[in-house]
LODO-867737 format. One record per residue (C-alpha): residue in one letter; chain; residue number from 1; z, y, x. Coordinates in nm, 2 decimals. Example, Ala and Ser with C-alpha at 12.3 -4.5 7.8 and 13.67 -1.06 7.14 Angstrom:
DRENBA, r, c, k, w, v, u
DRENBA, A, A, 1, 0.78, -0.45, 1.23
DRENBA, S, A, 2, 0.71, -0.11, 1.37
***
This chain:
DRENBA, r, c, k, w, v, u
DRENBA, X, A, 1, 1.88, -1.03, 2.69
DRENBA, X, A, 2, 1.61, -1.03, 2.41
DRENBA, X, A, 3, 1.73, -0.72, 2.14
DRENBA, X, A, 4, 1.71, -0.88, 1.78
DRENBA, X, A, 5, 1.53, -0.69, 1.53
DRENBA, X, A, 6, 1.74, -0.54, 1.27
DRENBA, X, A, 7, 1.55, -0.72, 0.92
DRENBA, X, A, 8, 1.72, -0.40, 0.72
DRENBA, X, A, 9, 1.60, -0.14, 0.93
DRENBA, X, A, 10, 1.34, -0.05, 0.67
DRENBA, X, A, 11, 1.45, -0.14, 0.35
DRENBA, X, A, 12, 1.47, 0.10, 0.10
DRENBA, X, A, 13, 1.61, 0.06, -0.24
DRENBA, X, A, 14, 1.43, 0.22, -0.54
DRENBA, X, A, 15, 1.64, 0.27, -0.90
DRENBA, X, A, 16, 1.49, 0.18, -1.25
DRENBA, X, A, 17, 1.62, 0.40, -1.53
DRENBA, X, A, 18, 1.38, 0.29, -1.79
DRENBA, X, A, 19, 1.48, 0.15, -2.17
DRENBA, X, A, 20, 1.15, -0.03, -2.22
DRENBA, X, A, 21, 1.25, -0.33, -2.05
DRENBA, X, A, 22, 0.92, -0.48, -2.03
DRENBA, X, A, 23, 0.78, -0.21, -1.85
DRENBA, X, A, 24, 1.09, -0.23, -1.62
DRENBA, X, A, 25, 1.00, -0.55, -1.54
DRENBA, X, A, 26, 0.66, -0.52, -1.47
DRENBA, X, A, 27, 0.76, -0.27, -1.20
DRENBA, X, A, 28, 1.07, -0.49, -1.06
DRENBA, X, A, 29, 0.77, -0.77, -1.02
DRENBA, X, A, 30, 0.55, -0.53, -0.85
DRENBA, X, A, 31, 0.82, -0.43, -0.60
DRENBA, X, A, 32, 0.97, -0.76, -0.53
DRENBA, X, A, 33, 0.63, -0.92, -0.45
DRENBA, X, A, 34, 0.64, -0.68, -0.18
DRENBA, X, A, 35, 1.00, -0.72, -0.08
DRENBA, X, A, 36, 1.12, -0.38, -0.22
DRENBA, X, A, 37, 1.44, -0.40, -0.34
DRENBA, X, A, 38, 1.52, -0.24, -0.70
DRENBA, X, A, 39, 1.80, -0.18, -0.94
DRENBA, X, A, 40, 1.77, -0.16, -1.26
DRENBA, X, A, 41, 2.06, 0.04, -1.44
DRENBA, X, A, 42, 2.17, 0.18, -1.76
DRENBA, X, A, 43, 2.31, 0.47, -1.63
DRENBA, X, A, 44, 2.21, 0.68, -1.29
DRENBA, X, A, 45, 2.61, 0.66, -1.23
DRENBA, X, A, 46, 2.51, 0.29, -1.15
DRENBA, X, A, 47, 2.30, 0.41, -0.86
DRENBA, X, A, 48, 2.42, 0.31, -0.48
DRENBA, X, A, 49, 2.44, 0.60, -0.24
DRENBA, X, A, 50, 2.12, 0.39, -0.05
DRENBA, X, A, 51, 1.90, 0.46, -0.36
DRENBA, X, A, 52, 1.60, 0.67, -0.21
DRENBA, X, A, 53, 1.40, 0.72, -0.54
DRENBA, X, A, 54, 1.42, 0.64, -0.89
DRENBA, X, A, 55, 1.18, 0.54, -1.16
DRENBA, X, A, 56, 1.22, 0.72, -1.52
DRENBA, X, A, 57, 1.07, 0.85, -1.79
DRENBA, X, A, 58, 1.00, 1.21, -1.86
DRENBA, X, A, 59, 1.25, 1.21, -2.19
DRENBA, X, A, 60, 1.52, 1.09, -1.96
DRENBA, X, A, 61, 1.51, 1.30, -1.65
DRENBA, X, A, 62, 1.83, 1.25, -1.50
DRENBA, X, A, 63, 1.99, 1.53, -1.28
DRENBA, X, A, 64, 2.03, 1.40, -0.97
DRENBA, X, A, 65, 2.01, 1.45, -0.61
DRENBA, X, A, 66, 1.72, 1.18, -0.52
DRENBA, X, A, 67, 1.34, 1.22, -0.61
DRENBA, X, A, 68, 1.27, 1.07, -0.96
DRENBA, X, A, 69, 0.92, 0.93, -1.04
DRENBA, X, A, 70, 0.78, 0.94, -1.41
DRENBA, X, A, 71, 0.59, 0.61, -1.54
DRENBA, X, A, 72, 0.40, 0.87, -1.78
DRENBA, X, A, 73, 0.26, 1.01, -1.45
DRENBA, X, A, 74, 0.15, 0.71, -1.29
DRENBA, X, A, 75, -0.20, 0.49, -1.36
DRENBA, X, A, 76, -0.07, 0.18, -1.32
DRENBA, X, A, 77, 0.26, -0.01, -1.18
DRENBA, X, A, 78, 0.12, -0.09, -0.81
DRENBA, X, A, 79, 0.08, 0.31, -0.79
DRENBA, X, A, 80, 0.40, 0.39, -0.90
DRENBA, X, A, 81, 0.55, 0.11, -0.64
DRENBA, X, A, 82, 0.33, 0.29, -0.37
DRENBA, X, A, 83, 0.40, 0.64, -0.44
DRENBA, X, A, 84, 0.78, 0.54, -0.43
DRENBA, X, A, 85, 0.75, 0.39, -0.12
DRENBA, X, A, 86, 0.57, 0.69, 0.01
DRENBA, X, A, 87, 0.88, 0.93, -0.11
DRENBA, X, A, 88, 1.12, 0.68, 0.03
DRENBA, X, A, 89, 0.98, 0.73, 0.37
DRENBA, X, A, 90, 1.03, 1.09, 0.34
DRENBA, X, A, 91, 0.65, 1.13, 0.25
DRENBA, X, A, 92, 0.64, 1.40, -0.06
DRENBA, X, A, 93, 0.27, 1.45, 0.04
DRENBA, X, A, 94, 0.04, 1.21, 0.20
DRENBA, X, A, 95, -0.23, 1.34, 0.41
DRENBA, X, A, 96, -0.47, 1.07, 0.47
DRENBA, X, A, 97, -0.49, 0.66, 0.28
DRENBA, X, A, 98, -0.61, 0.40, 0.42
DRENBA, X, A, 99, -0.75, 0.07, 0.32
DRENBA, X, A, 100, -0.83, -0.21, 0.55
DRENBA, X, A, 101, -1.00, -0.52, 0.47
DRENBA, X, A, 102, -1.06, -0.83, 0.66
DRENBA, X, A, 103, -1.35, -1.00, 0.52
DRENBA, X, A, 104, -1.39, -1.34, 0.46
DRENBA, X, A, 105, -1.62, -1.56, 0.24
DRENBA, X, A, 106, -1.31, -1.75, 0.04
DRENBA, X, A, 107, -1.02, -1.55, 0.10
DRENBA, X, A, 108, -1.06, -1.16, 0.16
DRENBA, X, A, 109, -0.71, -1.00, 0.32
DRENBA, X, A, 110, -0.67, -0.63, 0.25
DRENBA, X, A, 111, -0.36, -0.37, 0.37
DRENBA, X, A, 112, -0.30, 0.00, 0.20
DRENBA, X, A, 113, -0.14, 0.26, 0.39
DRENBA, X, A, 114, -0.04, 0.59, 0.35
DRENBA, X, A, 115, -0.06, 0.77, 0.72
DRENBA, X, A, 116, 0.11, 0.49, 0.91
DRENBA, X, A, 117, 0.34, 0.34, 0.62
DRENBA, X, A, 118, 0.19, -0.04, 0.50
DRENBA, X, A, 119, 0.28, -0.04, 0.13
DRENBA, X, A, 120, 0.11, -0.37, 0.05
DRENBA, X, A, 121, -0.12, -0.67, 0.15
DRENBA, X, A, 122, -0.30, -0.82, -0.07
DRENBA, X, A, 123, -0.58, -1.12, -0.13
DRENBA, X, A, 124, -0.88, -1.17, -0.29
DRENBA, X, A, 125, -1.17, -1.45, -0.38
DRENBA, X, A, 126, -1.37, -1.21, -0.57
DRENBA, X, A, 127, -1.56, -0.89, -0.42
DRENBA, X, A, 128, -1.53, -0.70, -0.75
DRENBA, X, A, 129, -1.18, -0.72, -0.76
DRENBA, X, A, 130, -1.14, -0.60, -0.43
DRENBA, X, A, 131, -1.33, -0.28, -0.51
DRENBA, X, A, 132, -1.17, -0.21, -0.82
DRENBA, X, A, 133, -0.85, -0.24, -0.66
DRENBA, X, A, 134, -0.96, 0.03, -0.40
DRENBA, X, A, 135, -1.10, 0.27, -0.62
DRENBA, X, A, 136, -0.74, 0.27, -0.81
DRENBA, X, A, 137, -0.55, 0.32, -0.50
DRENBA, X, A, 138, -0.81, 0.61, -0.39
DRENBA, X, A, 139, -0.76, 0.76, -0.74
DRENBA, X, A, 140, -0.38, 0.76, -0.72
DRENBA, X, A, 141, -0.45, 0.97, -0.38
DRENBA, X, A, 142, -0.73, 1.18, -0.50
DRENBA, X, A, 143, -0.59, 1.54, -0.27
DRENBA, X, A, 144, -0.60, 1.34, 0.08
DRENBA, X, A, 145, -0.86, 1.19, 0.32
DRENBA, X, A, 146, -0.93, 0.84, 0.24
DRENBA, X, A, 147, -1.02, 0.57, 0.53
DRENBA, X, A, 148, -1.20, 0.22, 0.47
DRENBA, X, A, 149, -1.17, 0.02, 0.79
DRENBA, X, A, 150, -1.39, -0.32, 0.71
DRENBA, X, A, 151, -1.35, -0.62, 0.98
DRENBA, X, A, 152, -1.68, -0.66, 1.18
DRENBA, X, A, 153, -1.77, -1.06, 1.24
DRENBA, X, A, 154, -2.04, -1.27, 1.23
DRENBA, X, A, 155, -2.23, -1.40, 0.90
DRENBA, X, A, 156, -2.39, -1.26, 0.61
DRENBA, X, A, 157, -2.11, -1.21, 0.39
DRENBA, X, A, 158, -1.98, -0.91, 0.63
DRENBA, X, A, 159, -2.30, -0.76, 0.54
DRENBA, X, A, 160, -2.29, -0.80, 0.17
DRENBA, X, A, 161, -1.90, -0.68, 0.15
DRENBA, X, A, 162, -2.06, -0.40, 0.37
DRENBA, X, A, 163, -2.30, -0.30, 0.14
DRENBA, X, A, 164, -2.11, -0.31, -0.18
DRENBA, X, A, 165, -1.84, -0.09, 0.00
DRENBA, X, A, 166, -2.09, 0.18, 0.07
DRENBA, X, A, 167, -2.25, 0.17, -0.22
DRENBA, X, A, 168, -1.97, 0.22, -0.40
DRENBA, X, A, 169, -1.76, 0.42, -0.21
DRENBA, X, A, 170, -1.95, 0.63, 0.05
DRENBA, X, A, 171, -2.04, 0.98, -0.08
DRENBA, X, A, 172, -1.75, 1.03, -0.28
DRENBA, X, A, 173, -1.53, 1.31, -0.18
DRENBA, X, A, 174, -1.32, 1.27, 0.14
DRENBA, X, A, 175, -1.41, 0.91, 0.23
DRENBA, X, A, 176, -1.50, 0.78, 0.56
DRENBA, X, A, 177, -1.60, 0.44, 0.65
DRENBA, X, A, 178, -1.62, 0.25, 0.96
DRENBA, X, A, 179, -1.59, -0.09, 1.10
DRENBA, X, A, 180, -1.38, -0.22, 1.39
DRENBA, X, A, 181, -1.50, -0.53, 1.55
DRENBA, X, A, 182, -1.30, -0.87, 1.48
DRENBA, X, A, 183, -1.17, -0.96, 1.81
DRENBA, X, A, 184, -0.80, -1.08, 1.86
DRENBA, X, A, 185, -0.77, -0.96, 1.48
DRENBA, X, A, 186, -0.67, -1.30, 1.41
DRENBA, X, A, 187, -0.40, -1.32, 1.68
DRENBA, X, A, 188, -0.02, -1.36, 1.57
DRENBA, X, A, 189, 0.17, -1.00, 1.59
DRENBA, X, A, 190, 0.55, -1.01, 1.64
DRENBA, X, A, 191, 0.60, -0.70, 1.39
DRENBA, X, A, 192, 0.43, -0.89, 1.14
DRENBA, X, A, 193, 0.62, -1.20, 0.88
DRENBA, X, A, 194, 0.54, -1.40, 0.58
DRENBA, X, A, 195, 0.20, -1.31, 0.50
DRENBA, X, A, 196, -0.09, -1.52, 0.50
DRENBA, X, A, 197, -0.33, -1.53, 0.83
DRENBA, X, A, 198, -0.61, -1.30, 0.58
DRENBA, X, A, 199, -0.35, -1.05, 0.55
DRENBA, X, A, 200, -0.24, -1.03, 0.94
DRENBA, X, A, 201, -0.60, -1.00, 1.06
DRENBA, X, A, 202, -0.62, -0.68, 0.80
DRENBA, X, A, 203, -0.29, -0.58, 0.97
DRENBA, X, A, 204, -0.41, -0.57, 1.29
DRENBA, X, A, 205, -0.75, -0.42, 1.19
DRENBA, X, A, 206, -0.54, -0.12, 1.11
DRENBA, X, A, 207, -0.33, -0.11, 1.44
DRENBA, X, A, 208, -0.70, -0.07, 1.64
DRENBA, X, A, 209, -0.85, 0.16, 1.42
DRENBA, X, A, 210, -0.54, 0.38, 1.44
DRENBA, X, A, 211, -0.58, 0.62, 1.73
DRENBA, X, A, 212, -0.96, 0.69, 1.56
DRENBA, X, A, 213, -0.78, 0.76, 1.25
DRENBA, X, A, 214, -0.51, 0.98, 1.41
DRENBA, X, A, 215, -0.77, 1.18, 1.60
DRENBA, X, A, 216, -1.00, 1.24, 1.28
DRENBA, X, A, 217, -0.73, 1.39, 1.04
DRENBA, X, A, 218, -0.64, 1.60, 1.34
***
C-alpha cells in the first residue's frame, strides 16, 4: 500500500507579539501567502507549545524559551518571514542562499533557499523587479555564500536575463553563478503543490543543481 504524506509534517507555527497592528499584519500576509501559519497574541502566555519562533519588538522582549525575532532588526517583512523560517528549521546560521530562477519572457518563476530549506516562490513580469528582489534577499544574508542558478533554454531572453544577472550581481562578494540546462525542469514533481508551472520549473532547477551546490560549500 501507497504511504500518504503527512501535509503537517513541516508546518511550523511562528508567534506575533507586536502592538502596531499594521505592521502585524503586514507580516501575517507575508507568511500566509506562503502557507506559514502565525499567531498573533497579546500576551506570549497565549503562545502554543508548537510555536518555534516569535516576532517582537526590542522594547518588548519577552522571556521565553523559543528564539524571538526583532522587526527593528529586519529590512523588510519577506526577510523577517525568511529568517523565521530559517530558525524554525533549527537553522541559527545559514551557510550558503540560494536563488533560482526559471526564465521566461512573460512570467519569470523564482525559489529562495537557505541550504536546502525553500522559503518562498515567487513570479515576476518585470526583470527589474526580479533583481531587486535578489539583491534584498542577498543583503538579508550578507555572512554566507550566495548561489544564482538561472534556467538555460533557448531564445534571446535567456541571454538578456543572463546578462543583467551578471552585471549586476557577479563580482560582488561571495556570489557564484551558473546555469543548469532546462530539460525535464518543466516536468510535474510529487513533492511539489499549488504553485504555478513557472514556479515548479525553478523548483526543480534547484533539485539538479543541488549536488554542485553541496560539493562547492564543502
Amino acid at each position: 500500500m501507497k504511504k500518504k504524506r503527512n501535509p503537517n509534517k513541516y508546518k511550523v507555527t511562528i508567534g506575533l507579539l507586536l502592538p502596531d497592528l499594521r505592521v502585524a499584519y503586514a507580516i501575517a500576509s507575508e507568511a500566509r501567502r506562503r502557507g506559514v501559519e502565525v499567531l498573533s497574541v497579546s500576551s506570549p502566555s497565549d503562545l502554543p507549545l508548537s510555536t518555534k519562533v516569535i516576532i517582537t519588538t526590542r522594547k518588548l522582549a519577552p522571556k521565553l524559551p523559543i528564539p524571538a525575532l526583532f522587526v527593528e532588526d529586519a529590512p523588510s517583512y519577506k526577510a523577517i518571514i525568511d529568517r523565521a523560517y530559517e530558525v524554525a528549521f533549527g537553522k541559527d546560521s545559514v551557510r550558503f542562499v540560494t536563488v533560482s530562477i526559471d526564465p521566461g519572457e512573460k512570467r519569470i518563476g523564482c525559489a529562495f533557499f537557505a541550504e536546502d530549506i525553500l522559503l518562498r516562490t515567487s513570479i515576476y513580469s518585470n526583470v527589474r523587479a526580479l533583481l531587486d528582489d535578489v539583491d534584498d534577499f542577498f543583503r538579508a544574508h550578507q555572512e554566507c555564500r550566495k548561489y544564482i542558478i538561472i534556467g538555460e533554454g533557448p531564445g534571446d531572453f535567456f541571454y538578456t536575463l543572463k546578462g543583467s544577472i551578471y552585471e549586476r550581481f557577479l563580482g560582488l562578494g561571495q556570489v557564484e553563478i551558473m546555469t543548469v540546462s532546462e530539460d525535464s525542469s518543466n516536468q510535474k514533481n510529487v513533492f511539489i503543490h499549488a504553485r504555478s508551472s513557472d514556479e515548479n520549473a525553478a523548483l526543480m532547477l534547484f533539485i539538479k543543481a543541488r549536488g554542485k551546490l553541496m560539493l562547492s560549500d564543502g
